[in-house]
N, CA, C and O of each residue as an XYZ file, in Angstrom:
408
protein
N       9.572     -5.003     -7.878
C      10.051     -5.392     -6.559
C       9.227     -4.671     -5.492
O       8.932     -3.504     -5.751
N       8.844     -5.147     -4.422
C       8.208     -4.626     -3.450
C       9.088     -4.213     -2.098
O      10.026     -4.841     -1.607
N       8.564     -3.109     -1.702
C       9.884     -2.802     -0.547
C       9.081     -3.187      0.965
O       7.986     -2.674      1.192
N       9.468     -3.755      1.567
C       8.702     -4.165      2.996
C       8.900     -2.872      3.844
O      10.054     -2.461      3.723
N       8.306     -2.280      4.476
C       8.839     -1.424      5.358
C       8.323     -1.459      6.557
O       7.122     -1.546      6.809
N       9.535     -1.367      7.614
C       9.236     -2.008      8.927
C       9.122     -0.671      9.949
O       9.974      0.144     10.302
N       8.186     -0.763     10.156
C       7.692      0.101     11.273
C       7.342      1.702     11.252
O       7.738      2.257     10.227
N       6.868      2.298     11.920
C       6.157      3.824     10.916
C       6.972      5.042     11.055
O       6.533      6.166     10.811
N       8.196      4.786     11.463
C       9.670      5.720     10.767
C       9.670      5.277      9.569
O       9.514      6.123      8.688
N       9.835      3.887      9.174
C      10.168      3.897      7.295
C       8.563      4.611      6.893
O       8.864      5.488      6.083
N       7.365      4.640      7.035
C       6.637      4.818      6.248
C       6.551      6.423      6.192
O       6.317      7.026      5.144
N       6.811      7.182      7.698
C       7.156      8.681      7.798
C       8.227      8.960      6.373
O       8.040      9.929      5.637
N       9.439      7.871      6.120
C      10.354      8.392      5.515
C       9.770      8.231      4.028
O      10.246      8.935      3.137
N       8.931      7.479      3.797
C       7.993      7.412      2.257
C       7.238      8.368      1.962
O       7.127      9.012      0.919
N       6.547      8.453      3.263
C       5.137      9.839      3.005
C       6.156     11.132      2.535
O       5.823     11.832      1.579
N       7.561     11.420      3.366
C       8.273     12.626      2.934
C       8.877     12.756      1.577
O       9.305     13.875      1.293
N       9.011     11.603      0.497
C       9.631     11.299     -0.052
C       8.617     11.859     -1.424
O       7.391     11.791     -1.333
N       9.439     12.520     -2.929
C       8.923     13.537     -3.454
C       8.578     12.705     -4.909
O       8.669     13.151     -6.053
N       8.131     11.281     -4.452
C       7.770     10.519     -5.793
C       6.448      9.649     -5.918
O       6.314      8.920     -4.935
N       5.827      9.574     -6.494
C       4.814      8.814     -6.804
C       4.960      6.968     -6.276
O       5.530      6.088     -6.921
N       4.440      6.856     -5.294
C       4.294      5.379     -4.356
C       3.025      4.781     -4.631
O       2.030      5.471     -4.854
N       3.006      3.132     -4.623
C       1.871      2.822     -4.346
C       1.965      1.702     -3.080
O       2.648      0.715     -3.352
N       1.324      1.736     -1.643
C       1.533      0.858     -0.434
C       0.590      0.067     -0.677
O      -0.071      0.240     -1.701
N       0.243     -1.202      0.376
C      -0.893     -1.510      0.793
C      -0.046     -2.080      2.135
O       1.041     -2.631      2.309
N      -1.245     -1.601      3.045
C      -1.195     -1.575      4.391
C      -1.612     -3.384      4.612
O      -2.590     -3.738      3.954
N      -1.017     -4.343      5.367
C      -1.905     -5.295      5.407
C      -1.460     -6.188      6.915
O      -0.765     -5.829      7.865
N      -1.931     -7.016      6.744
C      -2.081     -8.163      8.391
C      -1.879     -9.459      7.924
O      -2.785    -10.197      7.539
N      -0.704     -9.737      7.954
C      -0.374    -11.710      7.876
C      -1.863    -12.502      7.887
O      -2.512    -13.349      7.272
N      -1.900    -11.925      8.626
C      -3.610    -13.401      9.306
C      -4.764    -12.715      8.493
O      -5.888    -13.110      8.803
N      -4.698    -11.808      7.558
C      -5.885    -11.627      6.879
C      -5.993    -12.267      5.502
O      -5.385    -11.793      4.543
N      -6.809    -13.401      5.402
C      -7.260    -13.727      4.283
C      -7.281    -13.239      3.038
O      -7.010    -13.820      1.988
N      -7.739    -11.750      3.284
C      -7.779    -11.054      1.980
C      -6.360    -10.454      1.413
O      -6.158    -10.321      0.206
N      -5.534    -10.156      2.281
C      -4.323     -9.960      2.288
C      -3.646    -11.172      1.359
O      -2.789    -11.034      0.486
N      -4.202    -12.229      1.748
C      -3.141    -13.427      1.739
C      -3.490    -13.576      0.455
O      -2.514    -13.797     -0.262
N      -4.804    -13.528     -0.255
C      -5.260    -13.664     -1.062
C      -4.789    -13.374     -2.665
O      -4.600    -13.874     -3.775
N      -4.755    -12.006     -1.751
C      -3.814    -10.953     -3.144
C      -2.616    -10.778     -3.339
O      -2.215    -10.059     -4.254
N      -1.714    -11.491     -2.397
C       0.244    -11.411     -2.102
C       0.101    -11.854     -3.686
O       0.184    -10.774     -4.272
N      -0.044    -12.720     -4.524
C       0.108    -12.798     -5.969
C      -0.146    -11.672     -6.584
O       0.918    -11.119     -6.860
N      -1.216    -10.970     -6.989
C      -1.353     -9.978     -7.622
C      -0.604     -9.025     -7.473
O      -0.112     -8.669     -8.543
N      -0.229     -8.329     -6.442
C       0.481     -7.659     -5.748
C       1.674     -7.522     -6.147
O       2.291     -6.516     -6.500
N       2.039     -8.850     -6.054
C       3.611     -9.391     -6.498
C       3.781     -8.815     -7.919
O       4.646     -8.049     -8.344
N       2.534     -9.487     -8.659
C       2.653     -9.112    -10.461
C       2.777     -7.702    -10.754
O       3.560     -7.235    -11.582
N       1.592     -6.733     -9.699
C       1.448     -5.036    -10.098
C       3.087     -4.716     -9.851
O       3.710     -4.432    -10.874
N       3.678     -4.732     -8.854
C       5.302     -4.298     -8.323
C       5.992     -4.528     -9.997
O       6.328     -3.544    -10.656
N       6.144     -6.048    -10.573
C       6.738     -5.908    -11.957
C       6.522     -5.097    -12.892
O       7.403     -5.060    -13.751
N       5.728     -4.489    -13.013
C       4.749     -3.592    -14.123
C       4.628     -1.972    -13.866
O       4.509     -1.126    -14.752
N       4.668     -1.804    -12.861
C       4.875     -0.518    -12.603
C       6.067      0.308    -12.455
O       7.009     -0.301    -11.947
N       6.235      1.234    -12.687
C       7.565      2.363    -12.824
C       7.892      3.394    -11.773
O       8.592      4.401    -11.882
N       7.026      2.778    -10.407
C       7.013      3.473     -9.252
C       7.074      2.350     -8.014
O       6.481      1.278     -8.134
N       7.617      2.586     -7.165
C       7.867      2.142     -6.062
C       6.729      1.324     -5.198
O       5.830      2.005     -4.705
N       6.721      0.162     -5.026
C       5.720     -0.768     -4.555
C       5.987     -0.741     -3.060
O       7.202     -0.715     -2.863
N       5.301     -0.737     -1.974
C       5.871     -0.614     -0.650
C       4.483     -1.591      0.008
O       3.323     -1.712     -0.387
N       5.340     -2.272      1.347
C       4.375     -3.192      1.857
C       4.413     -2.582      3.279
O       5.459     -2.318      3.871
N       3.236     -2.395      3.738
C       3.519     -1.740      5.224
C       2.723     -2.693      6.378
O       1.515     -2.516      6.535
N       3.474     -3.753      7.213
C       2.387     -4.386      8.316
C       1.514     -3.529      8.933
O       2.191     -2.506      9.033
N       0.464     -3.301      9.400
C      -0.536     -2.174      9.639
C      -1.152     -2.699     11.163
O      -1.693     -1.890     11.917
N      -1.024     -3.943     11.468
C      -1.476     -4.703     12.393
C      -0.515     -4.316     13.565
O      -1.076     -4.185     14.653
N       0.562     -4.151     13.539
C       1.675     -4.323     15.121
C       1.268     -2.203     15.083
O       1.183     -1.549     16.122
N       1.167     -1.845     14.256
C       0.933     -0.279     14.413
C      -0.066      0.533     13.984
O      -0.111      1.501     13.224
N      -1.187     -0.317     14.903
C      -3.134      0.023     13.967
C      -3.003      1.517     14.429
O      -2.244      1.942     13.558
N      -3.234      2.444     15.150
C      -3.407      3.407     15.796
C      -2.793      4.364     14.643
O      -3.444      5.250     14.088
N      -1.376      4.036     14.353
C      -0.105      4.592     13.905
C      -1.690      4.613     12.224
O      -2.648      5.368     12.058
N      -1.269      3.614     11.535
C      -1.960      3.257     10.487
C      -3.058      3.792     10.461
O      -3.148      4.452      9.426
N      -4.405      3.882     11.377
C      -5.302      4.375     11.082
C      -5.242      5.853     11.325
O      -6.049      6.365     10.549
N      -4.633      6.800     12.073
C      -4.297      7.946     12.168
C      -4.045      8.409     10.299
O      -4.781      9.094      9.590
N      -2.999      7.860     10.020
C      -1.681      8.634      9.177
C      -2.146      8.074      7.877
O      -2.063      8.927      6.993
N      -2.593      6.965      7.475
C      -2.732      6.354      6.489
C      -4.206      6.066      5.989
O      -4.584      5.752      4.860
N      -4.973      6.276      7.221
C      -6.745      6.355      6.824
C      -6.923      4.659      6.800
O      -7.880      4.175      6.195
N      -6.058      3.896      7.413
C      -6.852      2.489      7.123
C      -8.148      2.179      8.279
O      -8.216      2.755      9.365
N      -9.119      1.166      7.800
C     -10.081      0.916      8.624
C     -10.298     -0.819      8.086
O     -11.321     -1.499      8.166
N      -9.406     -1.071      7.722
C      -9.347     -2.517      7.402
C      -8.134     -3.203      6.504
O      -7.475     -2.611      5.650
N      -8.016     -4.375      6.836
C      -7.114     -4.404      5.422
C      -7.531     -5.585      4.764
O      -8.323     -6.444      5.152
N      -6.730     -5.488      3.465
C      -6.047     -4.667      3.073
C      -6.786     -3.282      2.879
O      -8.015     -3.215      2.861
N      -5.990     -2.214      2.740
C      -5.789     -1.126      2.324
C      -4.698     -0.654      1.495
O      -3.524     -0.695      1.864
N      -5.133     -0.148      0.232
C      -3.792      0.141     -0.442
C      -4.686      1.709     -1.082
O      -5.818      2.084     -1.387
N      -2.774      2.391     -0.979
C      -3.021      4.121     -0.809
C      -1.714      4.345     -2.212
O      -0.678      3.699     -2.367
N      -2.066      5.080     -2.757
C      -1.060      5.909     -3.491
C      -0.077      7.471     -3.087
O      -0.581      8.530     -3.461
N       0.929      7.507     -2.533
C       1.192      8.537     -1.865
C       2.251      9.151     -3.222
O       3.061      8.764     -4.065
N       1.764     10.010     -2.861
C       2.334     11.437     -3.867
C       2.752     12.829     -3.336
O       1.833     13.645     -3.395
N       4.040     13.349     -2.778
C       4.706     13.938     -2.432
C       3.818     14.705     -1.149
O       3.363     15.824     -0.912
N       3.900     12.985     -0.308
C       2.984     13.177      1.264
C       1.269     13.470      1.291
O       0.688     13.904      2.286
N       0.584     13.129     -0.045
C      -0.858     13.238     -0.128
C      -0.500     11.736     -0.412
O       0.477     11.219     -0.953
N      -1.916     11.098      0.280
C      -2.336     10.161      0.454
C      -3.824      9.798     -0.325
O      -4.842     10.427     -0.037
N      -3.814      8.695     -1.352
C      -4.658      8.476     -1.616
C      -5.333      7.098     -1.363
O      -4.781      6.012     -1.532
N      -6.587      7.294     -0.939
C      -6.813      5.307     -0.387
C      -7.840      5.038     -1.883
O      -8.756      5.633     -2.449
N      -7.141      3.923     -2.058
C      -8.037      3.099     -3.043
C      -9.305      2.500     -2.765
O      -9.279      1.507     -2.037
N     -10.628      2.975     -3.277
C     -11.839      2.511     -2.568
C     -12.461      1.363     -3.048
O     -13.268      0.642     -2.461
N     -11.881      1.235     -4.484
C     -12.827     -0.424     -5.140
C     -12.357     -1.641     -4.314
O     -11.338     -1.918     -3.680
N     -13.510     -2.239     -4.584
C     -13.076     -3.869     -4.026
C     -12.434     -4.550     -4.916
O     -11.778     -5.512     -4.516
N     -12.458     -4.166     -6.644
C     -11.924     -4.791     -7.418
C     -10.015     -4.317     -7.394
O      -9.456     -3.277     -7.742
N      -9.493     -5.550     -6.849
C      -8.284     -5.828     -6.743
C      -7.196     -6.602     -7.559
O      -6.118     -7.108     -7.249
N      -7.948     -6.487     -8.800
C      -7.022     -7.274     -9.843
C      -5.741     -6.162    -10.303
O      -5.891     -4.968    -10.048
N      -4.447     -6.668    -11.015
C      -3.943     -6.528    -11.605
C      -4.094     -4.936    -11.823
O      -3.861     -3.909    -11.185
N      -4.619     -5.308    -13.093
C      -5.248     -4.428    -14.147
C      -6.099     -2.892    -13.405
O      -5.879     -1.720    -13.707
N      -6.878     -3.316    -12.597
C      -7.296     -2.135    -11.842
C      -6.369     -1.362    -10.847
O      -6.168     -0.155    -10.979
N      -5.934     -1.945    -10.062
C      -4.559     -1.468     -9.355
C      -3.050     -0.669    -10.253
O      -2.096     -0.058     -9.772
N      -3.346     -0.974    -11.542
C      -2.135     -0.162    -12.225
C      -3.164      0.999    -12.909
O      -2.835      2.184    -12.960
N      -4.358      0.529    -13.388
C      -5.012      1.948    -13.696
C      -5.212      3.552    -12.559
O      -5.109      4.747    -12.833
N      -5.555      2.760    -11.152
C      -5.185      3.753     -9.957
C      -4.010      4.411     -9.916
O      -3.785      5.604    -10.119
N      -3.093      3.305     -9.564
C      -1.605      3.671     -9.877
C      -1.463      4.985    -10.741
O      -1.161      6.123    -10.381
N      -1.674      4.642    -11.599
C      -1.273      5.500    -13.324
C      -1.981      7.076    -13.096
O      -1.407      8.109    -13.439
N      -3.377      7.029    -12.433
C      -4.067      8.194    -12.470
C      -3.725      9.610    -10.999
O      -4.341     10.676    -11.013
C-alpha cells in the first residue's frame, strides 16, 4: 500500500519517524512519474516497509531543501531521518526493492 502524504508536515512527521521508508517525490504532469505509477504500485506490495508518495511540485523549495530533489521523479529511502536519494535511472521493480533492501 502506498501512503500519499499531503504537504511537508506529513513528510517532517516521516523523516522523524524511527523506521526504514521508501518515498518518491513526484509531479502529476511528469511523464516519468506517470510512467512508473505501475511499478511503484507493484514495489509498495512486496516490500515490508512503508511506501510513501510525496507531491514535490506545490512544495519545490520545501522538497529541494529537505529531500535533495532536483527533478522528478525522485525516490529517497529515509532511515531514522537520513535520507537516501536513489541515483540509477533504472526504475524497475526489481532494482527499487534491491535499494530498498540495502
Amino acid at each position: 500500500m502506498i501512503v500519499n502524504l499531503e504537504g511537508k508536515d506529513a513528510v517532517k512527521t516521516a523523516l522523524a519517524k524511527d523506521v526504514d521508508q521508501l518515498m518518491v517525490i513526484y509531479a502529476p504532469w511528469c511523464q516519468y512519474c506517470q510512467a512508473m505509477e505501475s511499478e511503484f504500485e507493484e514495489l509498495s506490495k512486496g516490500l515490508s516497509m512503508p511506501v510513501l508518495k510525496f507531491r514535490g511540485d506545490n512544495e519545490r523549495e520545501f522538497a529541494q531543501k529537505v529531500l535533495n530533489v532536483e527533478s522528478f521523479p525522485t525516490i529517497v529511502k529515509i532511515n531514522s531521518g537520513k535520507i537516501t536519494k536513489y541515483e540509477s535511472e533504472d526504475r524497475t521493480v526489481s532494482a527499487l526493492q534491491s535499494f530498498a533492501k540495502n
